[in-house]
N, C-alpha and C positions, 0 to 999 in steps of 0.2 A: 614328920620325920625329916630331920637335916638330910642334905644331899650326899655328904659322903657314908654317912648310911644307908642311904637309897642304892648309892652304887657299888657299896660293899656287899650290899643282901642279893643286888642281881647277879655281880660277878661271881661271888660264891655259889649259890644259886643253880645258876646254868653252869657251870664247871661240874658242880655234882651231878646234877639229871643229863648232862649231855656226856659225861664221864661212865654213869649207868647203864646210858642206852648204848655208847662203842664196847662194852663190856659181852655183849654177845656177839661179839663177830668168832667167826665160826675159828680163823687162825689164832687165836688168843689161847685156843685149849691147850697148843705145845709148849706156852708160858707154864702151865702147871698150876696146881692146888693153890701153892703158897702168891702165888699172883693175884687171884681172884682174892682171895682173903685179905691181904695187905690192900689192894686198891679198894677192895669195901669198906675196909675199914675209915681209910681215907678219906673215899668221897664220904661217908656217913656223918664223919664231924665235920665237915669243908661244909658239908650243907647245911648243919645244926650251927656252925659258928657264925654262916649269914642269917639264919632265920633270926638268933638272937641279935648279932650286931642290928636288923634291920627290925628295931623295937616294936613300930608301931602293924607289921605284919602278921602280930598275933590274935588281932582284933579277928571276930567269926565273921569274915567275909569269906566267898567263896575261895578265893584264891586262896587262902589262909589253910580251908575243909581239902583242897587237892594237893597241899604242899603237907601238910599232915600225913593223908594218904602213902603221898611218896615216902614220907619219913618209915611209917610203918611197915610197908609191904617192904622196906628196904631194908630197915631191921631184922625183920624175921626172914628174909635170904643170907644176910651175914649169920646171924643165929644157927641158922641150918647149916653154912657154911662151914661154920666154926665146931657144932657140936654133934647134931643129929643126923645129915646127910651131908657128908664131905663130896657131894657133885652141885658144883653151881647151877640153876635153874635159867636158863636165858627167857622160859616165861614171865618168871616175875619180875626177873630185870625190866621186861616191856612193858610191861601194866603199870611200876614203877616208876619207871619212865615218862609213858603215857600221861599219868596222871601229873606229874612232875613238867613238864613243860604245858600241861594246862593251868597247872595254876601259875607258872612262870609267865605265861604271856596276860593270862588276867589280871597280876602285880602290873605288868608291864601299861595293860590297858588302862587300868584304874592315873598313871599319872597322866595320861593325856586329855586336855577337855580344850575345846569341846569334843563332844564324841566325834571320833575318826569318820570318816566315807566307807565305803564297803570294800573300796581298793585300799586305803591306806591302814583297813581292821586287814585285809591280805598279807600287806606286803609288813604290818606289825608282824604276822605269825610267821611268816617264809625268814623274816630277818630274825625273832627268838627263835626258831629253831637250829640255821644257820651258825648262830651265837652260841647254842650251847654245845653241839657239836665243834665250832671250829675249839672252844674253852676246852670242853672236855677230851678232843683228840690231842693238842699240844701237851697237856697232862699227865694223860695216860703215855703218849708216846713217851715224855721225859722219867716217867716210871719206870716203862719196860726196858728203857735205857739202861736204868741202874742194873736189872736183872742181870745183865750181860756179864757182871763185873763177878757175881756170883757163880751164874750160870753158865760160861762160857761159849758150849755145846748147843746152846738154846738155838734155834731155829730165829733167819733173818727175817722171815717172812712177815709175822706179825709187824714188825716194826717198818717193813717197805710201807706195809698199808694203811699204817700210822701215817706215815709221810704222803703219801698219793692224797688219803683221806686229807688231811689236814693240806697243803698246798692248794686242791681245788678249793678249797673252803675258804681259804685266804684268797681266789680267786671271786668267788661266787659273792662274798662278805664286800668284798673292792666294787662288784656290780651293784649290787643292793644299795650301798649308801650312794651311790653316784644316783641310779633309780631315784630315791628317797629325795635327794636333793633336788634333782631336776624337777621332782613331781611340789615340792614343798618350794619353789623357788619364788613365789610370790610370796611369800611367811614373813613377818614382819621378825619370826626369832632367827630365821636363816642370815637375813639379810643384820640383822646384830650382831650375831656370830663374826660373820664373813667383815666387821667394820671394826669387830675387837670390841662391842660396846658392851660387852655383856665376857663374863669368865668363861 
């Protein structure tokens, strides 16, 4: 897989399953029906557009079997959404989720070799999770934005905690890679990086 497919399958990717998982926050229910609906829909092809752009992710590896998962369990919540039970389920968002950032950080694992340490398999999963949350809240808050234009009346709260959420995140994200670096600072790719020798 060429690399701008690599980084098009992740950004997409973690925007959707980290877009799924802020979808249960308890303030989002005075967005209304039509919110939930509209951002399912959303994340649904956002994650189907990277699973295809990133071609070679369909191969039956595991990370392929828990990105599947998420596609379906997320499916048949829109499904319900749209036709059978007009109440979104914040369960299946999680299980959705759940499975959606395991198979994101196992894509993730699969590019690095040799095999990580047991700190740097940690600070992989602390940082894809980080990532798909900080994706998914800049997202959704630029969503619930548009609401407003609609909605007027809508309640500011949801979108304070858009903001609080996503700012630490830009915070915590600024830590991590500083971490990552310090801890990788012997790497013969850092130090190519840091010299321009390498894109």
């Amino acid at each position: 897989m060429d690399r701008i497919q690599e980084i098009s399958f992740l950004v997409l990717g973690q925007l959707a399953v980290g877009g799924t998982l802020l979808l249960v926050l308890p303030s989002l229910q005075s967005a209304g029906l039509s919110f939930y609906r509209t951002n399912g829909i959303v994340l649904f092809i956002t994650f189907w557009c990277g699973f295809f752009i990133g071609g070679d992710a369909w191969g039956l590896q595991a990370s392929s079997l828990f990105l599947l998962g998420f596609a379906i369990i997320f499916f048949i919540y829109n499904l319900r959404l749209w036709f059978r039970h007009p109440h979104h389920s914040p369960t299946m968002l999680l299980i959705a989720a759940f499975l959606g950032n395991i198979g994101l950080i196992l894509s993730i694992r699969s590019y690095i070799t040799p095999a990580p340490s047991s700190f740097r398999l940690l600070m992989i999963v602390i940082d894809a999770v980080a990532s798909n949350l900080l994706l998914g809240s800049g997202v959704l808050a630029m969503l619930l934005g548009h609401s407003y234009l609609t909605h007027p009346t809508l309640s500011i709260v949801p979108l304070r905690h858009f903001s609080k959420i996503f700012m630490g995140l830009v915070f915590a994200q600024g830590g991590l890679t500083l971490i990552n670096l310090i801890s990788s600072f012997s790497s013969e790719r850092i130090w190519n990086a840091f010299m321009l020798n390498t894109f």
